[in-house]
N, C-alpha and C positions, 0 to 999 in steps of 0.2 A: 215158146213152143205151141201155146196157141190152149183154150180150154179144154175139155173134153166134153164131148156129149152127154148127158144125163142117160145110165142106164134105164131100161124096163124096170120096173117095179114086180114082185113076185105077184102071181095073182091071187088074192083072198080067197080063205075056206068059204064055202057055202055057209055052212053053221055059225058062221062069226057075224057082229052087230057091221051094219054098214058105217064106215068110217068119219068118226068124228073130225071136220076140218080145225086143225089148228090156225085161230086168226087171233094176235099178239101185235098190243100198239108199243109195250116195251120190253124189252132183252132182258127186265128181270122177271119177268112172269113166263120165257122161255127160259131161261137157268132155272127155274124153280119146276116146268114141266121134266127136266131132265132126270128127277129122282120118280116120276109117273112108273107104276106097272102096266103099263098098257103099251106093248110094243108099237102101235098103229101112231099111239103120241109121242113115243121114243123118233121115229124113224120120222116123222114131220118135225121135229123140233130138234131134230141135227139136222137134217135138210135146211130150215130156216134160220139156224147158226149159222151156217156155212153158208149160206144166201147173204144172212150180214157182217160174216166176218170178212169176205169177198171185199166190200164196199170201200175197206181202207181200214189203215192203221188204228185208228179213233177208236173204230167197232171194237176191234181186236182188244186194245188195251179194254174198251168198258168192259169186253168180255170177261177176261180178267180180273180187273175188282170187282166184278160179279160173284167169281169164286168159280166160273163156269168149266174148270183146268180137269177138277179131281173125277167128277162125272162124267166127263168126256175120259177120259182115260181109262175109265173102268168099263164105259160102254164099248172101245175097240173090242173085247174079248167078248162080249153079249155073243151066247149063242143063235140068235135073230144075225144072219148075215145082215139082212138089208140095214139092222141097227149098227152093228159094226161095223159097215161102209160107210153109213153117212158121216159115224163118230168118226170116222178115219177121216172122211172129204172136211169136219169142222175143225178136227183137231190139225190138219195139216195147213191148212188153210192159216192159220191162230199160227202157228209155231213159225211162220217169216218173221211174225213180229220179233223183234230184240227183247222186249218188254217180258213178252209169253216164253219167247226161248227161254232166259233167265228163270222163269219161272218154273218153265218144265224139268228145267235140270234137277231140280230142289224134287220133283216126282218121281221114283222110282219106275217112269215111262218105256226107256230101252228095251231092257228085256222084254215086258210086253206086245213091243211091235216086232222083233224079230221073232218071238215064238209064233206072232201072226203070219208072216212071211213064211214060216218053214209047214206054219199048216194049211195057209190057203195059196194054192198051188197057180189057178185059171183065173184069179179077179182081178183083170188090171186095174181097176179102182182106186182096190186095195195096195194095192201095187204102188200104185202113184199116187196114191196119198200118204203110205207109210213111207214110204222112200224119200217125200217129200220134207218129211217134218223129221228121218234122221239126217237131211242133207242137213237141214237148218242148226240141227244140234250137234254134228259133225266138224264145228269147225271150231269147237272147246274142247281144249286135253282132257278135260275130264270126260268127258261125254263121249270122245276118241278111243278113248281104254276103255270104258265099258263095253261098248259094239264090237272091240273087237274081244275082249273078256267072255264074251256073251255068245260066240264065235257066230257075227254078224255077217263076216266077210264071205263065206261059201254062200249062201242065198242072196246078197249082193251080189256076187259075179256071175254068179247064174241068172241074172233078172237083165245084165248086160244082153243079153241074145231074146230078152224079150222084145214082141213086134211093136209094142207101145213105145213111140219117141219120148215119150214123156218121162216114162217108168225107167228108159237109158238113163235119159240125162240125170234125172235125180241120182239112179244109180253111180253114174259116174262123178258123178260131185263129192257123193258119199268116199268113193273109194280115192278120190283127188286129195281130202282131203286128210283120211287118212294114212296115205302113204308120204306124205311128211315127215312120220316116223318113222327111225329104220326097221324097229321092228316089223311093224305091218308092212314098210317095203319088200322083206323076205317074205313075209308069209301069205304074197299075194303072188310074188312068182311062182311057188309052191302049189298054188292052189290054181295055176294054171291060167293065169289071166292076159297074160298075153295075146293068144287064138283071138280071143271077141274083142280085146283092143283092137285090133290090126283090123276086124271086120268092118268096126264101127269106123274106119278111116273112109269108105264105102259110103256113108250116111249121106242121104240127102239134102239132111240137116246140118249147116255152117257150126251150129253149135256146140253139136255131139261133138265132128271132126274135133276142131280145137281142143274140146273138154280131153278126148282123146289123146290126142299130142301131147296140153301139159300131162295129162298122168305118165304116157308114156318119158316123156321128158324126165319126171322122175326117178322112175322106179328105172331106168337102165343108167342110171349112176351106179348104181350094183355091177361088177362084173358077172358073175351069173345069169344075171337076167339079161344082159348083154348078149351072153352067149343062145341062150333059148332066142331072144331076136332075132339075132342072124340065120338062127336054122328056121324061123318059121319066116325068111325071106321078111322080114320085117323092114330090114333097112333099102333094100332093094321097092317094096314098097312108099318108103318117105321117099325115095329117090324121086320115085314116079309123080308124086304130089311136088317137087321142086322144080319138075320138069316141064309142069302143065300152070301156063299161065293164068289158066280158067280158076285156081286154086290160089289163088297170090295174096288173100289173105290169110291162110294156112303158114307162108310162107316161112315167117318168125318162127314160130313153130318146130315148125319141121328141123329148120336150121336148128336150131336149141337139141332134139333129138339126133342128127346127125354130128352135131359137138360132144355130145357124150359117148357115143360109139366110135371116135373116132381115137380114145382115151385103145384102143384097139388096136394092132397092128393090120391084121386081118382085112379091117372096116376100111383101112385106110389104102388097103391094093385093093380092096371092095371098088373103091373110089374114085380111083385113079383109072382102073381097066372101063369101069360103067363112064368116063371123062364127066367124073363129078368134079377134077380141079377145074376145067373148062367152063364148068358149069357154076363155078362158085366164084369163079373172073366175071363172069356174065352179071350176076348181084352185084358185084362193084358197083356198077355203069346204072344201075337201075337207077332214075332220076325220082328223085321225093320220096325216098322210101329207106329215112337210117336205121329202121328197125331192123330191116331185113339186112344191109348192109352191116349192121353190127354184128347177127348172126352169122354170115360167112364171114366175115374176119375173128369171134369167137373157135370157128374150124379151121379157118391157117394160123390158128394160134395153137388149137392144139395139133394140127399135123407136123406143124414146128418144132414140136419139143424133141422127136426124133432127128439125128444127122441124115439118114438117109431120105428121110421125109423130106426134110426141107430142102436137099435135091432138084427135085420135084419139083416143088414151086420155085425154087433158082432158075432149073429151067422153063418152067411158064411166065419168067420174067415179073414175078411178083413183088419184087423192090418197088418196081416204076410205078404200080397201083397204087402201093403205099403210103409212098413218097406223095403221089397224089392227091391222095385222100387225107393225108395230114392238112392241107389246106383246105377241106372242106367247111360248111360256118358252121354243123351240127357239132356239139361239143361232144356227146356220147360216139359219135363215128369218129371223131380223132382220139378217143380215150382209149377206142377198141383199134386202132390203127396204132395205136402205141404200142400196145399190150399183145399186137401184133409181131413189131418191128421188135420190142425185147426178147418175145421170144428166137424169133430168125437170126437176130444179128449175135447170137452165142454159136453162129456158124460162120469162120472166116469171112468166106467167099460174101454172103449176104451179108455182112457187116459192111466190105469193102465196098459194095454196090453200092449200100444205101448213102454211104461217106459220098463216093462221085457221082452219087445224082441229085446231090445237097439238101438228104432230108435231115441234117442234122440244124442248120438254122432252122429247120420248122419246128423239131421236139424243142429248141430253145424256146422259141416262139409262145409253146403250151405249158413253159412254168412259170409265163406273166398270168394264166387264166383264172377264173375266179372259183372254177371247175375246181372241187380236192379230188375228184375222181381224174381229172386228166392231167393235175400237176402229179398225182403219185404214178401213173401210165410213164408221165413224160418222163421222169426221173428213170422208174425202171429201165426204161429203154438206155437213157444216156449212162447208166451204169454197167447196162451189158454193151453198147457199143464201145466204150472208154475199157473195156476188163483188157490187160494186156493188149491193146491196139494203141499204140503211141501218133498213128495218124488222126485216128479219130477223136483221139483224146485232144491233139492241136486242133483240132476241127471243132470241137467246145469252147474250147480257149479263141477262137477266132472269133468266133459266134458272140464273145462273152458272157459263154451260159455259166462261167464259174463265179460272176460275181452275182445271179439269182440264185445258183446253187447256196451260195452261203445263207443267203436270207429262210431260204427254204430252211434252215438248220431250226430257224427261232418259229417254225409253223407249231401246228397241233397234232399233225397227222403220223402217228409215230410209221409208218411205212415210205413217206415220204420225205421224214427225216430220214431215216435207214440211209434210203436210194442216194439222197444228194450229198450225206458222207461218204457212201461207199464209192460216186461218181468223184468228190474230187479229191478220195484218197486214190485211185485210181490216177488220175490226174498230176496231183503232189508227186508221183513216180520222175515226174520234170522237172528240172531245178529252174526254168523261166517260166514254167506254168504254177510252179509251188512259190514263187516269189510274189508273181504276183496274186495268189488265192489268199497268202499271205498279209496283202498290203488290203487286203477289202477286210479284215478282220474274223477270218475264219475260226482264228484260235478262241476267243472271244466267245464265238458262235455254239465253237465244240462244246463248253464246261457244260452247258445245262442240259444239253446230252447225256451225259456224261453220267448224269445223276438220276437218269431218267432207271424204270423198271423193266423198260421190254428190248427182249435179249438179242432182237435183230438191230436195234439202235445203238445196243452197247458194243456188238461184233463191229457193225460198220464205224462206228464212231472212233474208237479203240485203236483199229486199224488206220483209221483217217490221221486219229491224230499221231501214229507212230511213223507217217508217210511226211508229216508236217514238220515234228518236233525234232528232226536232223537237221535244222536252222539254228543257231543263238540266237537269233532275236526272237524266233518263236518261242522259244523255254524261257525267255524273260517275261513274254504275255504272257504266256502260263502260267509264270508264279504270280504276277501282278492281277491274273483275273481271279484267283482262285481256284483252277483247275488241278491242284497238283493232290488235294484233298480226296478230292471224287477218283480218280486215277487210281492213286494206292488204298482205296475200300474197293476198289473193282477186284484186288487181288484176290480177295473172299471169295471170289464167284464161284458155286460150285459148278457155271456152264464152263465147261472145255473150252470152247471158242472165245468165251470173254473171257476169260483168266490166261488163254496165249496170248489173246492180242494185247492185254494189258501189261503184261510179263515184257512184249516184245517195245510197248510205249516208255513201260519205265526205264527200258536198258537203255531207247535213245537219251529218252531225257537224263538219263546219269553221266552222260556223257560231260555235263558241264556241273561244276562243282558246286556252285550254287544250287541249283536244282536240284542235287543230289541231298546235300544237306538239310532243303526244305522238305524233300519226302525223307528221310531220318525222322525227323519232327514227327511225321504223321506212322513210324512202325514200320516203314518199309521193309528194314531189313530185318525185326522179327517176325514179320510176315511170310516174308522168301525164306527165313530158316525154317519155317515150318512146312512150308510148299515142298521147300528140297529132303524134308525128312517125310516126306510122305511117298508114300511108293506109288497111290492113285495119283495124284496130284503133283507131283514133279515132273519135270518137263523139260527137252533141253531149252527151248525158252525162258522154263524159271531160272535153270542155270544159269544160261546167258546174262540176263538180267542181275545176279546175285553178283556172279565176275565183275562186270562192268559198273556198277555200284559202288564195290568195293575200291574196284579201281583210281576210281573218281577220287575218294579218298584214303588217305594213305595211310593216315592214323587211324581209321575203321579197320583198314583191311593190316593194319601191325595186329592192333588187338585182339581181331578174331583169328588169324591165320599165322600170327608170329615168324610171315616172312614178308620181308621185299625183297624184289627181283633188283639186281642192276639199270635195268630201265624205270625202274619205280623214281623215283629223282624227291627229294623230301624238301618244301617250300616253306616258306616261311606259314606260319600258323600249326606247325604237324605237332603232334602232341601225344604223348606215351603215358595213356591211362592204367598199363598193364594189360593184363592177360582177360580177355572177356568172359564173362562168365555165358553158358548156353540160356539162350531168352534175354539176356540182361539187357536191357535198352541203351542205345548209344544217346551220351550225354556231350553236349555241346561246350568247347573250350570256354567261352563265356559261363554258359550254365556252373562249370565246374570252380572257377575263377569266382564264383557267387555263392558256395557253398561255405559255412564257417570251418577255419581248422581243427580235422581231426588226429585224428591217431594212425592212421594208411599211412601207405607210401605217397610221396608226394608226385603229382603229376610232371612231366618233365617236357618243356616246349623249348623249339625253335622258333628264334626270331631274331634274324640276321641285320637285317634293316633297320638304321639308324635316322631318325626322324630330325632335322634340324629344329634346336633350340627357339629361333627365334620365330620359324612358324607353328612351332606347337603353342609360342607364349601371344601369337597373332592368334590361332585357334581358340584359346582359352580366353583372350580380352571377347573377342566376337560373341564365343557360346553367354559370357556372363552379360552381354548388353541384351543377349536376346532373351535371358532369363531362361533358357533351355537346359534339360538335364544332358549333362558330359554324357557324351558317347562309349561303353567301353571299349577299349582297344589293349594291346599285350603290355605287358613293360619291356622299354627298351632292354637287350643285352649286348652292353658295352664289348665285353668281354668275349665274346662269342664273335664280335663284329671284328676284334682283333685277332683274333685265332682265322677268321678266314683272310683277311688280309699277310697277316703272315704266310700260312699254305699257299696261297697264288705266288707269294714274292719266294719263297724259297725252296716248292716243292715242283711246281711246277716246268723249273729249267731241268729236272735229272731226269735218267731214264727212266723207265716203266716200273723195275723191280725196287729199284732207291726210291721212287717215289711213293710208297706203299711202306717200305719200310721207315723213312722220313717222317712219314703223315702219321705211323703208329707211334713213332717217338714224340712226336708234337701233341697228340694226342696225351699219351701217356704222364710225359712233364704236365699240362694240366689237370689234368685228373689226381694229381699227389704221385706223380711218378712210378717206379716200380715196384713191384710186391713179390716176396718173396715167399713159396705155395703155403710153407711151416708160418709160415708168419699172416697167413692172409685174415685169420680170427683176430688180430689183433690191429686188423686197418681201421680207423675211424669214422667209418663211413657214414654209418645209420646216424651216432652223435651228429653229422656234420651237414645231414639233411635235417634234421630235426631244429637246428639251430635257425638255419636257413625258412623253416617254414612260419618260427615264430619271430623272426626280426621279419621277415614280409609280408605275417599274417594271410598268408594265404596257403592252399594247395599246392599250387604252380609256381613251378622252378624253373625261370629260363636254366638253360643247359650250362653258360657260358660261367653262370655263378657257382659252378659244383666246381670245388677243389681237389675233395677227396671223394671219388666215383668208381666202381667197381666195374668186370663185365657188362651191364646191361648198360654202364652212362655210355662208357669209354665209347661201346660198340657204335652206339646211337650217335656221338657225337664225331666215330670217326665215316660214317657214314654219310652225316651231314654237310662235313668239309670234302670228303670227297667228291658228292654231288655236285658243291660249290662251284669245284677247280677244274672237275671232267674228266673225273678218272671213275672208273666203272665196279662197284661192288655191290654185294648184299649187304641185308643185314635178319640177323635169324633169332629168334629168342627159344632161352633152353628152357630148363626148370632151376627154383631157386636162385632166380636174379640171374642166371647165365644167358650172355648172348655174344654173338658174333658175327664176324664180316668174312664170306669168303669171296677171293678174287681169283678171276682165271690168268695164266700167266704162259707164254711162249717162252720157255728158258732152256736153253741145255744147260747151265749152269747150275744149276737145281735138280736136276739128273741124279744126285746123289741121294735124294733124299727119298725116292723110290718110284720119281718119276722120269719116261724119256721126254726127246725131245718134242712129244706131241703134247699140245695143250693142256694144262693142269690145275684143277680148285686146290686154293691153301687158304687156311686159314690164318688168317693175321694176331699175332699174339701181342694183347695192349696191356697185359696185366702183369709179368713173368719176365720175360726177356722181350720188351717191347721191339717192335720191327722184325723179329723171327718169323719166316712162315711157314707152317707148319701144314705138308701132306696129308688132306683129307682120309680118312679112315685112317689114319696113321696111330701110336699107338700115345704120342705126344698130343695130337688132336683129338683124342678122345677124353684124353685127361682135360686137358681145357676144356672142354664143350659140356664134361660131366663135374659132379660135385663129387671131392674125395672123402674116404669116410671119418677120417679123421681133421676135416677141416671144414668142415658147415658154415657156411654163412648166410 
């Protein structure tokens, strides 16, 4: 800004001694004249301060361990003006340095020089030397609240319309830098500071301008102060400075303030009418200059974020710029060319443009760069142009931007992870695009995601992998990387979005029985019971997930639901721990098999399958040469394996109704036959599990070894054989060991029993008059289904 001129000096009283010259070979025999009574040596000896603190940094610091801070500070208020300007020209002078600022802080200075300011009204001197040394200490919070504590800001923005350029700038520094804070950003619009912004745009000075700008640039991130803008034609004013080449180092600038008013509906048919989009195509093309090019693309990012907006730029053919400009070599103008394109292409129309004018090989292009600022652009982008667009999404996949996408998974940058899960769960929507995202090792890529804490990594991840894990071979990475842990602790999340999408990852992955049973392991399903009793927190996603869980297994979903459906089908391994308790952790058939005999009921398993002899005795030479512990596995049942070979040979050639009554009598004769209701305390049942559990020292009871079995075996076992053979029932558990099968049946001959000839549940009776079946609600089927009260078992 240039020095200022040395004011006139006041002119001496007659009656005063003629003035002693102050002549000093060193700066501490000036700090030592500074505590002088004699105003004529005050006012020379801040003059000769500020003559060497001028010189350079060095001075300034000697000044300083000089101790020269505390007397300069106290002389600003000397009622001697001329002493109080010079200490103002020394002390402002002093306070550039870093050294001295640090130092003033620790002085109780502020207040001081704003009470100067509100009482000397005409000394630009003072003016610009106070304003100078609060720029300096303007740019510490602490030193920020005090000034404005101090209510610094009204004689600051009143000093903005002073003629001294000096006394601006400092000013504006001042106020630059405390509008950083929101607070001081309201309470400078308040105080009306806009008017002398806009004037100083007017400056002859390149300085002010810019200083200008950024403040303005600021403070109209406020909506409010936005609005006062436009009414004092503010923005119409930047307009003009964008307009005029003569101004093109403004240009940045400007741009920067016409990006935040553009946050404005208003601002932006402001824009459009005055052909500021014309004009913001025009910065494209500017050659050498990505500053300002990043600025206008900053504004068709945000006039993008409107549908109707971006209209407009569809029709100014703003793809093809784009598209352009992605191949430019500045890495910052393709980052903002990115951040461009993500916005736009959340609009069909410009999604599909940018697809056939092939800028989607370039955003591939910008996630080999070394840029984290253009690989997180580029990603955004390819996750809004892949959102539901199945073209675009092939148009990645051509590119082969899905196998950087995955690397991207293992970066730093949690935004950039975000993007390049959400682009190839987007993606994964393709079963030959998901195959092969697949084969680059995506699943792999997700778990450590997975684990990660920031809530837009866990939404996208979550959902990525719920787009992925509709594979078998993906839910065996899965359980092989360790991913199935992080997954079901996501279910905790109290975010919305990450507790559906992971809701929606476990239903897939349950889908396969292994998977299922590994998140068991980790609480899944006391987790979902707690989801689905919560009224916040349930969901039909939780649901869903809880269903298909359960699904997955059959002896999960007996225990807790004490039904299976006719499509439920019961395989070898199922197993009947009873009735679950609420919260009770499911316990794995192995697990239970490894517990020692107690006093319970005994666990009751299927296991139909017959292992030949001589390769179990080939299994068992192998495992002892390799000195490996036996694997567990079920015990064979012989006996079980004969009962379904009989059902297929003899039950299978009758009709529909004989075959149900058959299969109850087969049942029946093995279970110890029939029982009669008076007689049923006296069956030996409990003795005969009991026996069973200490001749096999276990829990677990193959099915086939119960001789004497009541309602719940019979039920369980006529169930199992029917699954077997392919004939269709339930199986339903009561209270007190009661359970049953009901089957639906097309008979008119059964008509009697209080059904027509349209389709009818009966209950099949294995315990009483085996192969009877008995008309649901009937009053025969209620007695079966319930415990009578003079027969307890």
């Amino acid at each position: 800004m240039g020095k200022k001129a040395k004011k006139e000096s006041e002119t001496p009283c007659k009656d005063m001694f003629e003035a002693v010259p102050v002549v000093c070979k060193t700066p501490a025999t000036l700090v030592l004249l500074l505590s002088s009574p004699e105003e004529d040596i005050l006012i020379k000896t801040c003059e000769a301060i500020h003559t060497f603190a001028e010189k350079g940094d060095e001075n300034k610091v000697c000044l300083l361990r000089l101790e020269a801070l505390k007397p300069l500070c106290q002389l600003i208020s000397h009622n001697n003006k001329l002493v109080s300007r010079n200490a103002f020209m020394a002390l402002g002078i002093m306070a550039t340095s870093g050294d001295v600022k640090s130092a003033l802080k620790k002085i109780n200075v502020i207040p001081l020089i704003i009470n100067k300011l509100l009482e000397v009204q005409d000394d630009a001197v003072v003016h610009e030397f106070a304003t100078l040394c609060l720029a300096s200490l303007s740019v510490d919070f602490t030193c920020k609240v005090q000034i404005f504590a101090n209510k610094g800001l009204p004689p600051i923005i009143q000093l903005l319309s002073c003629p001294d350029p000096d006394v601006k700038k400092n000013s504006l520094e001042i106020i630059f830098n405390l509008v950083q804070d929101y607070q001081c950003r309201l309470a400078v619009h308040e105080l009306g500071v806009i008017p002398p912004l806009l004037e100083l745009l007017k400056s002859d000075f390149p300085v002010i301008q810019k200083l200008a700008l950024k403040t303005l640039q600021n403070i109209t991130t406020d909506k409010e102060t936005r609005i006062t803008f436009r009414e004092e034609q503010g923005f119409e004013k930047v307009i003009d400075i964008l307009n005029n080449m003569d101004f093109s180092d403004l240009h940045a600038e400007a741009l920067q303030v016409v990006t935040n008013c553009l946050c404005d509906d208003e601002c932006i048919q402001l824009i459009h009418k005055g052909g500021g989009l014309t004009k913001l195509m025009d910065f494209f093309l500017t050659p050498n200059m990505p500053e300002i090019k990043s600025g206008a693309l900053k504004c068709i990012t945000m006039v993008a974020q409107n549908s109707e907006n971006c209209k407009l730029l569809h029709e100014q053919n703003v793809e093809k710029i784009l598209v352009e400009l992605l191949c430019v070599a500045d890495t910052g103008v393709k980052a903002s060319t990115c951040q461009a394109v993500a916005a736009m292409s959340l609009h069909e129309s410009s999604n599909n443009r940018f697809r056939d004018l092939g800028g989607i090989p370039a955003l591939v292009e910008g996630l080999n760069s070394e840029s984290l600022v253009l690989r997180e652009a580029a990603t955004q982008a390819l996750s809004n142009l892949t959102h539901s667009n199945k073209l675009s999404a092939f148009a990645v996949y051509e590119a082969e931007g899905h196998k950087i996408l995955v690397q991207q998974l293992y970066g730093n940058c949690p935004k950039t992870i975000a993007n390049a899960a959400a682009t190839l769960g987007n993606m994964a929507r393709h079963e030959v695009i998901r195959c092969s995202i697949l084969s680059h090792g995506a699943i792999q890529a997700l778990v450590e995601p997975l684990k990660s804490t920031d809530t837009q990594i866990l939404v996208s991840t979550t959902l990525c992998l719920a787009m992925l894990a509709c594979d078998a071979e993906a839910r065996t990475q899965l359980r092989s990387a360790g991913g199935l842990h992080p997954l079901v602790s996501l279910l905790e999340s109290n975010h919305k979005e990450v507790l559906h999408n992971a809701c929606l990852a476990v239903n897939v992955c349950a889908s396969d029985k292994s998977t299922a049973m590994e998140m068991f392991r980790f609480g899944v399903l006391e987790i979902l019971q707690e989801i689905n009793q919560s009224v916040n927190r349930r969901s039909s996603f939780s649901e869903l997930a809880m269903i298909n869980l359960i699904n997955s297994n059959l002896s999960v979903k007996y225990s807790l639901t004490g039904h299976l459906a006719s499509t439920d089908i019961i395989c070898d391994g199922f197993y009947d721990a009873g009735k679950a308790r609420a919260g009770q952790k499911i316990v794995t058939l192995e697990e239970l098999s490894m517990q020692p005999v107690n006093r319970h009921q005994p666990i009751i398993v299927v296991h139909t399958t017959i292992e030949k002899k001589n390769e179990d005795k080939h299994k068992d030479e192998t495992q002892a040469e390799s000195h490996t512990e036996k694997p567990w596995k079920m015990m064979d049942d012989d006996s079980l394996h004969v009962l379904v070979k009989e059902a297929k040979k003899s039950i299978l050639p009758l009709k529909e109704q004989e075959q149900y009554a058959a299969l109850a009598r087969l049942v029946s004769e093995a279970m110890g036959g029939a029982v009669e209701i008076e007689n049923l305390h006296q069956f030996p049942w409990v003795l005969h599990l009991k026996k069973l559990k200490h001749q096999l020292q276990s829990n677990v009871i193959p099915i086939g070894l119960i001789k004497n079995g009541i309602y719940c075996h019979r039920a369980l076992l006529f169930k199992c054989l029917a699954d077997c053979i392919g004939i269709s029932c339930t199986l339903v558990r009561g209270e007190y060991n009661r359970a049953w099968n009901e089957v639906l049946l097309f008979s008119e001959n059964l008509s009697s029993n209080g059904c027509s000839s349209q389709p009818c549940n009966y209950i099949v009776d294995l315990m009483h008059e085996p192969g009877n079946l008995l008309a649901v609600n009937t009053t025969a089927a209620v007695q079966y289904q319930t415990i009578l009260t003079n027969n307890v078992v």
